[in-house]
C-alpha positions, 0 to 999 in steps of 0.5 A, spaced: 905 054 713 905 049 719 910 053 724 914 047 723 920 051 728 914 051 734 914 044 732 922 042 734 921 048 740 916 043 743 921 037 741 926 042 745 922 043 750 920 036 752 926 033 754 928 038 759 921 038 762 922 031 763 929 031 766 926 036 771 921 031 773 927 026 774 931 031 779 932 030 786 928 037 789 923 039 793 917 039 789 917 047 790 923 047 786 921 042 780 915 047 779 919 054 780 924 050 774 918 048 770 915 054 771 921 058 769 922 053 763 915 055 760 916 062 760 922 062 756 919 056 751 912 061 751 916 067 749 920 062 744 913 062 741 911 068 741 918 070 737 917 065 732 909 067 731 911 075 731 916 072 725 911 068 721 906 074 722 912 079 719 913 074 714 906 074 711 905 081 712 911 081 707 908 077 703 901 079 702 904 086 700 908 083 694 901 080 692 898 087 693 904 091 689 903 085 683 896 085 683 896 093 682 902 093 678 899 096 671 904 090 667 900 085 664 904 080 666 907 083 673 899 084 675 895 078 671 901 072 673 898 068 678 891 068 676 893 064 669 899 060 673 891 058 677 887 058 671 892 053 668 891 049 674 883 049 674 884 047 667 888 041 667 884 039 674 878 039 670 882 036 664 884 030 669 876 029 670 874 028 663 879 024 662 884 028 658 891 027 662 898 026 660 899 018 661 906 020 664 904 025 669 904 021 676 898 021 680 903 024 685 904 031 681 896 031 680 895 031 686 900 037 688 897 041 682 889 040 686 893 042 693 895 049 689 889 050 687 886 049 692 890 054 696 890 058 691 883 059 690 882 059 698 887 065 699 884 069 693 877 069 696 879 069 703 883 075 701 877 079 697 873 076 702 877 081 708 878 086 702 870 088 702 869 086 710 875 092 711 872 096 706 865 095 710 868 095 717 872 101 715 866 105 714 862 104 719 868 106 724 868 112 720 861 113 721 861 112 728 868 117 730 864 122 726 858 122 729 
């Protein structure tokens, strides 16, 4: 996600810190409001990436408690929804696609791909380097 909410704070944010500018004070006094406007926007910020960093937390929890589910389906959906994808994306190189599908729809299904395989290596990528870092934190506490 492009952290779209930082993006209309910033589009907030802008205009009053321009009205400041227009004001007739002192420069000490634009600077004390700028100040006090940059604060508040600072802490807009850090709320907004809390609550994206909660939400992603969420999120990976569910992945987790659907990959160790011991259902087939609950445990297996997202590697064939993403063997699926890999298979039309190889199928659209050799020239096998559906005449009807627009390029549009099999650009998205390369962007899922590519989001998906990116999120399952990195994400077994953090899993060994954890189990690694983990041991070594042990070893050195213990010793």
């Amino acid at each position: 996600m492009a952290f779209p909410v930082l993006e209309v704070l910033t589009v907030v944010f802008k205009p009053l810190v321009d009205l400041i500018d227009d004001l007739h004070t002192s420069d000490e006094e634009k600077l004390a409001a700028k100040q006090k406007l940059f604060e508040a926007q600072v802490g807009f910020y850090v709320k907004v990436m809390d609550f994206e960093a909660r939400q992603l937390e969420v999120q990976g929890k569910i992945v987790e408690a659907e990959a160790k589910s011991e259902n087939f389906i609950t445990a297996s959906w997202r590697p064939i929804v993403m063997l699926t994808f890999a298979g039309l994306v190889v199928a659209r190189w050799f020239g096998y696609s559906a005449p009807d599908i627009p390029l549009e729809i099999e650009a998205q299904l390369w962007t899922l791909l590519q989001i998906g395989l990116g999120g399952y290596v990195a994400g077994r990528s953090l899993e060994k380097i954890a189990t690694t870092v983990g041991q070594v934190i042990t070893q050195k506490t213990a010793a």
